[in-house]
C-alpha angles and dihedrals in degrees: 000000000000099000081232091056094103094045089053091054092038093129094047127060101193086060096054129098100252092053082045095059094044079070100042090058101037113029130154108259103234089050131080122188136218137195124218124213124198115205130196120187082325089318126128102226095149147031127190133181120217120184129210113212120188107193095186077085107050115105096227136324092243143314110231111073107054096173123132089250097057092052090051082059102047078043093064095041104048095048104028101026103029087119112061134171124200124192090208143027109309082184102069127017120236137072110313099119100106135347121196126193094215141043105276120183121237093242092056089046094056086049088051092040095041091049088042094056088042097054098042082056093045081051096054089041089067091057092046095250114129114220105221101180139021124193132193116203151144088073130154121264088251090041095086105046089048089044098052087058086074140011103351084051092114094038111108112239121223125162135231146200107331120225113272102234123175116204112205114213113232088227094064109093100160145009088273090052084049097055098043089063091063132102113249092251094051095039084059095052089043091058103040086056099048084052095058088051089073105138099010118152119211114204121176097214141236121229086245089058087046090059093049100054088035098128093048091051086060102042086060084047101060104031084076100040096048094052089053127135091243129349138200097184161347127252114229117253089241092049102103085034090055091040085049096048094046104042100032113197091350078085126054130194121186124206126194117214130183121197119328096277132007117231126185136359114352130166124209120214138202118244084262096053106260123145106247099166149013112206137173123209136183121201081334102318138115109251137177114334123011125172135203115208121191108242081261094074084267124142118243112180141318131234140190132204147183117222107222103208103243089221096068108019087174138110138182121227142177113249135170109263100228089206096058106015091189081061126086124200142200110235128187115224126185114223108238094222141024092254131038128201109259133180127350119354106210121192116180135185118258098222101037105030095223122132108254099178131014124189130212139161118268126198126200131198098222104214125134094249140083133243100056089143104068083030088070088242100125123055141180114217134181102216147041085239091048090053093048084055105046084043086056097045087046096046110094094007124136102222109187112200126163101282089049108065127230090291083055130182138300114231122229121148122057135207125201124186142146113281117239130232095247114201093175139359117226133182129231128176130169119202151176110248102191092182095067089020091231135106123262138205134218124201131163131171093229101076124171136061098331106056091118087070099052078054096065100026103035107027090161092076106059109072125191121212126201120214127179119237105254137135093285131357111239129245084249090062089043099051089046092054091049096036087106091053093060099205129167133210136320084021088045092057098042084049084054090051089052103054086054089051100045090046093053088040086054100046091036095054103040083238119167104196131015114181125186112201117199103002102193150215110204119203084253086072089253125147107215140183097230090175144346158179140215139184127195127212094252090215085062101061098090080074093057126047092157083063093049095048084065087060102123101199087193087073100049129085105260088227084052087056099042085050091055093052093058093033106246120155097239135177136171124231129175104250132099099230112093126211130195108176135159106240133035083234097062085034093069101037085045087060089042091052087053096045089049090060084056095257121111133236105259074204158326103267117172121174095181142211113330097015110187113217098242078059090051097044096055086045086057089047098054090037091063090034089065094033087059 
């Protein structure tokens, strides 16, 4: 920034350099600012602020209208005005678009504001992002009129929030003259208001204090912004903390209080007087039930919620001891906050009433094999106390699926997440075709636990693609590999992402194989990795140590383990006859010889050309350890 730049914007807040780096440091995501120097003869005589607003990021444009009107309009947007410029601040309405510190004539200002626009896009057209729309805003009553005489004469004018400006009447000299003043209707609901604030505390707050309540600041926040007619964008959570921080007590921030904690049953109202919320609380806490309402009366969502007493955030839970995996230990954790999600999670649609998302608790056995579901190792649970049980009940326990075997595998590590609104399951593989020497990819639209047998019944509905190994695979390739899932689109454009995703994290990672099941369509219209599994080419992993530190020993055949540390190219098969060969070659005619007698291999053991003792004598070791 010019060193003169504050003194430029001297008379305007929103233009100086503390207000600036609020926005530097909290920005919106979808949003990227610019600031706009004014030069005369070297001289610094205007400043002036643009903002860069991609709405492809933005979580929604409001929740509170759901009419097909309303989704004609998020429709355009989203696909024919997603890139917007605005020559002024899109996050406060008034004029702080521009400040100059001398008379400037209207003609010169179109020409500024014009080649500002155009710059910022040439900008954006060097990165490949095409700017559709450009606004210019935050002008003077008289701006628009003197404007409209030059360069902005073919721009089409709409207007905006006005400023919200309160007159007081000289004849008011206290609260009574005020009120009287009101209309009946509006002195009720005066009075009915200032009767709920009965022992409402008002605090102007620190910034200490800011920082503290900082997550219900922003729940109120964003409460009301989300249930706004129309939205550009979302403030970040840090945003009054950092405007705090940076502007001291040039900024104020108020909190109400009532009481120290709240206890029981409480409702929340709007300013007019409409119930917004039900909410029950123990020693300040939310507890139990709590409900949302639109400012028409409509459920929202609803919510519930277990009250950790403040005086003892601790619990005490079961986990595998890694030392002695055969071993479980009590361990003490501390809760990271004073209340912890419990039970179902509804969220409804405003204008329907219909639920459109409902959250519970899953719980995942975590073992490196397939087939967990009909093993009973995954389970979907209500509470917080229905999950402790079913992770008790999991921990410890051999589950045998298909890819086990019949001795199957102990399970001991555990993975709990929400469950998703799934509309429909879909299946993704990548692999390596050696044949054609390209990747190839595997989708099918029946996704879930049985997709082996898709495989042998409807084989129809499982397609491979073939892609070459270049530097990115096309959307061509993309739309071909997700055709069976007929999806449209927004779906169909986040399924694109993904294959792209999943085919540089292929060829980054040295991966051999990377399988998405199920790959999912929630009821929200989201594409979502629900599980998955990857394996890496073994003779890579010297190029990823990142990749070796995830290797998890407890889930590995302990022969399988002993071979890797001498270096013996080991695997496990199911038979009782053990091999130990020099060559891959005689290995595998050795296991054929044995299969052709009618016994089968107890494994693929190959200690290799120039083998030491002590290498042979490990690989005798192991060979009589699987053959017990």
């Amino acid at each position: 920034m010019p060193t003169l730049w504050d003194t430029v914007a001297q008379n305007n807040v929103f233009l100086q350099t503390p207000y600036l780096a609020v926005l530097e440091k909290s920005a919106p995501v979808n949003m990227e600012c610019f600031y706009i120097g004014i030069f005369e003869h070297s001289n610094l005589i205007g400043v002036s602020l643009a903002q860069y607003l991609d709405l492809n990021k933005l979580e929604s444009f409001g929740e509170r209208d759901k009419s097909f009107k309303i989704a004609i309009r998020n429709f355009i947007f989203k696909n024919f005005a997603s890139h917007t410029l605005f020559l002024g601040n899109n996050m406060i309405t008034g004029q702080n678009g521009y400040v100059f510190t001398k008379d400037i004539d209207f003609e010169c200002i179109s020409d500024i504001l014009i080649q500002s626009a155009d710059e910022i896009t040439l900008y954006f057209k060097k990165k490949g992002i095409s700017i559709h729309l450009v606004s210019f805003k935050d002008f003077y009553e008289h701006c628009s009129v003197e404007l409209k005489k030059f360069r902005f004469s073919n721009i089409y004018e709409f207007n905006t929030q006005p400023n919200m400006i309160f007159y007081l009447d000289e004849k008011w000299k206290s609260e009574e003259d005020y009120i009287v003043a009101l209309s009946k209707k509006y002195r009720d609901q005066f009075k009915r208001a200032r009767k709920k604030n009965d022992g409402i505390i008002v605090k102007n707050l620190s910034f200490e204090e800011v920082i503290h309540h900082e997550n219900t600041i922003y729940d109120l926040y964003h409460y009301v912004a989300k249930n706004a007619p129309f939205n550009t964008f979302f403030l970040a959570k840090n945003h009054f903390s950092t405007l705090k921080g940076q502007c001291g007590n040039r900024f104020q921030i108020f909190g109400y209080f009532l009481n120290d904690k709240k206890d029981g049953a409480w409702r929340r109202y709007s300013l007019m007087g409409d119930l917004i919320a039900r909410e029950n609380y123990k020693g300040g806490y939310r507890d139990g039930k709590q409900q949302y309402f639109t400012q028409m009366g409509d459920i929202l969502r609803e919510e519930s919620y277990k009250a950790v007493d403040p005086k003892n955030p601790y619990d005490t839970i079961i986990v595998p001891d890694l030392d002695h995996p055969d071993r479980m230990l009590e361990k003490v954790i501390k809760h990271e906050a004073a209340e912890v999600k419990n039970g179902t999670w509804t969220y409804y649609s405003s204008s329907t009433g219909d639920v459109v998302k409902t959250e519970k608790f899953v719980l995942k056995a975590q073992i490196h094999a397939g087939g967990r579901g009909k093993a009973g190792g995954v389970k979907i649970l209500d509470t917080i106390e229905e999950l402790g049980v079913a992770a008790k009940e999991l921990l410890g326990k051999t589950l045998v699926t298909h890819q086990t075997g019949a001795e199957g595998r102990e399970v001991k590590r555990l993975y709990v997440e929400e469950s998703s609104n799934i509309d429909k399951e879909f299946y993704l593989s990548c692999l390596i075709d050696r044949a054609s020497s390209k990747i190839v990819f595997i989708s099918s639209d029946q996704g879930g636990m049985d997709i082996e047998e898709v495989a042998d019944s409807t084989p129809e509905k499982i397609i491979t693609t073939k892609v070459d190994i270049i530097k990115e695979i096309s959307d061509a390739d993309c739309e071909k590999i997700i055709k069976i899932y007929s999806l449209t689109d927004d779906a169909k454009k986040q399924a694109i992402a993904l294959i792209k995703s999943v085919y540089n994290m292929f060829l980054g990672t040295d991966a051999n194989m990377v399988e998405v099941n199920p790959l999912i369509l929630t009821k929200e219209k989201n594409i979502i990795c629900l599980d998955a599994k990857v394996n890496f080419d073994s003779n890579a992993l010297f190029r990823h140590p990142e990749i070796i530190e995830l290797r998890d020993l407890n889930e590995e055949d302990p022969a399988e383990i002993e071979a890797s540390k001498h270096d013996l190219a080991y695997i496990k098969l199911d038979g009782s006859i053990g091999c130990m060969v020099n060559g891959a070659g005689l290995a595998m005619a050795t296991m054929d010889i044995i299969k052709l007698y009618g016994k089968e291999p107890a494994n693929f053991l190959d200690v290799g050309g120039g083998a030491s003792k002590e290498k042979v004598s490990a690989a005798l070791k192991i060979s009589v350890l699987v053959t017990k």
